[in-house]
C-alpha positions in Angstrom: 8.1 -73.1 56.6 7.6 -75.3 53.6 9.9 -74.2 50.3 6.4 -73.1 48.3 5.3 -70.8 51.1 9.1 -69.3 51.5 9.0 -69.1 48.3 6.0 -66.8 47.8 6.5 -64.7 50.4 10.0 -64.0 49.3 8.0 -62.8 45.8 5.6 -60.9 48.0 8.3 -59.1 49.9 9.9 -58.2 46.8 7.0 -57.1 45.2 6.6 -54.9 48.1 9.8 -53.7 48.1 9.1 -52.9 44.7 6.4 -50.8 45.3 7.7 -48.9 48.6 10.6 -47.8 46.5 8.7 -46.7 43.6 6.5 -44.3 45.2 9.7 -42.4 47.1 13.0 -42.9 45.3 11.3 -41.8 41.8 11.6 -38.2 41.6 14.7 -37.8 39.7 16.3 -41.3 40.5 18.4 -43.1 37.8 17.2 -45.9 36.2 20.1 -47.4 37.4 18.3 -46.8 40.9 15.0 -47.5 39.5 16.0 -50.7 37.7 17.8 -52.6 41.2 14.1 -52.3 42.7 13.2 -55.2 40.2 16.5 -57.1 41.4 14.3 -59.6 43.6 11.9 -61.2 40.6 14.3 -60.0 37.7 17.9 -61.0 39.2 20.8 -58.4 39.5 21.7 -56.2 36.4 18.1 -57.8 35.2 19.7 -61.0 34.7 17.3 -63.4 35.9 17.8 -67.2 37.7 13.9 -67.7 38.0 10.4 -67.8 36.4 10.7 -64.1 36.1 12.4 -62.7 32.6 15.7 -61.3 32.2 15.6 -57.4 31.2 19.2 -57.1 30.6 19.4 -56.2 26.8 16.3 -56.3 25.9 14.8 -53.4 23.5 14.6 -50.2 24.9 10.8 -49.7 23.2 9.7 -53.6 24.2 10.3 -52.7 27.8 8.6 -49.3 27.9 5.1 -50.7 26.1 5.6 -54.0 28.2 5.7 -51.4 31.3 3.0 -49.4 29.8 1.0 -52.3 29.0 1.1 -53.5 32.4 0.2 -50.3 33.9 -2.8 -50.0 31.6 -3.8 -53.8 32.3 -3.7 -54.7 28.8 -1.1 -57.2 29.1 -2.2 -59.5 32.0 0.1 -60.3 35.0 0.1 -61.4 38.6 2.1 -58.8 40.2 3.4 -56.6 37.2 0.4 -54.2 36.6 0.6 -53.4 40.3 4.0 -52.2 40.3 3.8 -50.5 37.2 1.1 -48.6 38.1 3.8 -47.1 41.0 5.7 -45.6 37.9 5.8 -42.4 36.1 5.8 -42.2 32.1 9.9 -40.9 32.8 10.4 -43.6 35.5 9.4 -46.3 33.0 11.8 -44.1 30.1 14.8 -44.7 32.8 14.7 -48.4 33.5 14.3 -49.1 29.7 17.1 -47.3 29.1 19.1 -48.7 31.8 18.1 -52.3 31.1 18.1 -52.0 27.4 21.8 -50.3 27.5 23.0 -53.5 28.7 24.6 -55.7 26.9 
């Protein structure tokens, strides 16, 4: 399997992964346990080694309008508005928090 094709399936299956978990392990899950679902494109503690941006400390209201933006499809992404859409209003409240308490 050539590096670019490992690669993107590694993104797909954490994309995936992304979505699986956001549909069951919302209802009343930390954002602690909300945030590690974005481990695969946004690094661990949301500190990223890739294309993908690191959450870790940024501000609590960036990340909720950048979620809500990409659940809305106002802000344009390849896999982003997909998984946001997978998110409640108080799932997207948690992971800010979580990421944004960081520092």
């Amino acid at each position: 399997m050539t590096h670019k094709l490992f690669k993107a399936s590694a993104v797909t299956a954490a994309s995936l992964l992304c979505l699986g978990l956001s549909g069951t392990v919302n209802a009343g899950a930390s954002g602690a346990m909300l945030g590690n679902t974005c481990a695969g494109c946004h690094g661990t503690h949301g500190v990223s080694a890739g294309a993908a941006p690191s959450l870790k400390g940024l501000p609590v209201d960036y990340l909720k309008q950048a979620m809500h933006d990409f659940k809305s499809d106002k802000r344009p992404a390849t896999i982003m508005n997909r998984i946001a859409k997978g998110y409640s209003d108080a799932d997207i409240d948690a992971m800010a928090a979580y990421f944004g308490g960081m520092k």
